[in-house]
N, C-alpha and C positions, 0 to 999 in steps of 0.2 A: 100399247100392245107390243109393238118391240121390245120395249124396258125388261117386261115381262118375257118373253122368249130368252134376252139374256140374261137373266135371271138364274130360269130356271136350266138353262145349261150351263151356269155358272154350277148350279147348285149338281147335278146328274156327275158335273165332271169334279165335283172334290169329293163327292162319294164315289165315284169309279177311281179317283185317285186311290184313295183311305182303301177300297177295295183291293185295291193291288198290294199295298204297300203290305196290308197285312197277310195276303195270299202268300206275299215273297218272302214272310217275315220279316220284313226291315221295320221292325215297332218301333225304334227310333225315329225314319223318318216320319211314321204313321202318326208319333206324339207329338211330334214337333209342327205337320201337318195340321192337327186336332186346338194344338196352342195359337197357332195362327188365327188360326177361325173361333175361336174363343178372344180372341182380342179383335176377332172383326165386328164390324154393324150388322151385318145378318150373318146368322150363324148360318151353315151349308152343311154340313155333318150331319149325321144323326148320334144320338147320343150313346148308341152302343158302343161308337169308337171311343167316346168320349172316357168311359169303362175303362178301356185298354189303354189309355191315355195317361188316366191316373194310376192304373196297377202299376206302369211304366215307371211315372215319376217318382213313384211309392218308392219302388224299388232300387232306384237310383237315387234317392234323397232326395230331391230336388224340391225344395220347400216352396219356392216363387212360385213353379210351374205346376207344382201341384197342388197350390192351394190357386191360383188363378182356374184352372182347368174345374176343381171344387166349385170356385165362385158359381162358375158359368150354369155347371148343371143347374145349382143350386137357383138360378134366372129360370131354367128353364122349364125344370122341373119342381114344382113347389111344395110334390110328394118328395122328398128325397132333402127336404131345409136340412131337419134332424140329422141326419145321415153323415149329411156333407160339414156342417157346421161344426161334430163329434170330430172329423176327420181335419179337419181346420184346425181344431185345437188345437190336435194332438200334432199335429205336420208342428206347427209354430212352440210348443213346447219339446220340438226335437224327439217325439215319443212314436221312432219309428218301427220297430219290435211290437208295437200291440198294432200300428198299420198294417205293418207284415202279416200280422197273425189274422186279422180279419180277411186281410186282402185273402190266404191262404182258403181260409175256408168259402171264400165266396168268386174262387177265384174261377178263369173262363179259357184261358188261356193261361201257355207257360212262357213266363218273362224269362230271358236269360240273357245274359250281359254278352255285348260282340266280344270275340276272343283277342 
């Protein structure tokens, strides 16, 4: 019963983190948060950050983090194989210009680089 208690405010507080981070816009810290927990045993997020996670890494190129972030959904959500797998390719054949372009139309939020 304890286990569970820390658990679950394990879990309350990396979503009230990810909650903050993107209130303040620091999407950097938010992706980098989201990577974390994507390389943990239990995921704590929900996967809407996960979203902004990848638009992030999209955006920045970052082909490790955005194709590990890909993976994860991809565990998580098993509607969404297709989707991610499309977006794996294309990360790993450097074909970041039709990521953009999708990311673009499906996008949720505005990424923009710190000055």
């Amino acid at each position: 019963l304890e286990e569970g208690k820390k658990e679950q405010k394990g879990k309350l507080g990396a979503q009230n983190l990810a909650a903050t981070y993107l209130g303040s816009g620091e999407v950097e810290k938010l992706a980098n948060l989201v990577l974390s927990d994507a390389q943990s045993e239990t995921q704590q997020i929900p996967l809407e950050y996960y979203d902004i996670a990848l638009q992030y890494f999209a955006f920045e190129e970052m082909e490790k983090e955005f194709i590990e972030i890909a993976e994860s959904v991809k565990e998580r959500n098993s509607e969404r194989t297709n989707d991610m797998d499309i977006f794996i390719d294309l990360a790993r054949k450097g074909k970041w210009n039709i990521i953009h372009s999708i990311a673009e139309q499906q996008k949720e939020i505005e990424i923009v680089p710190n000055p």
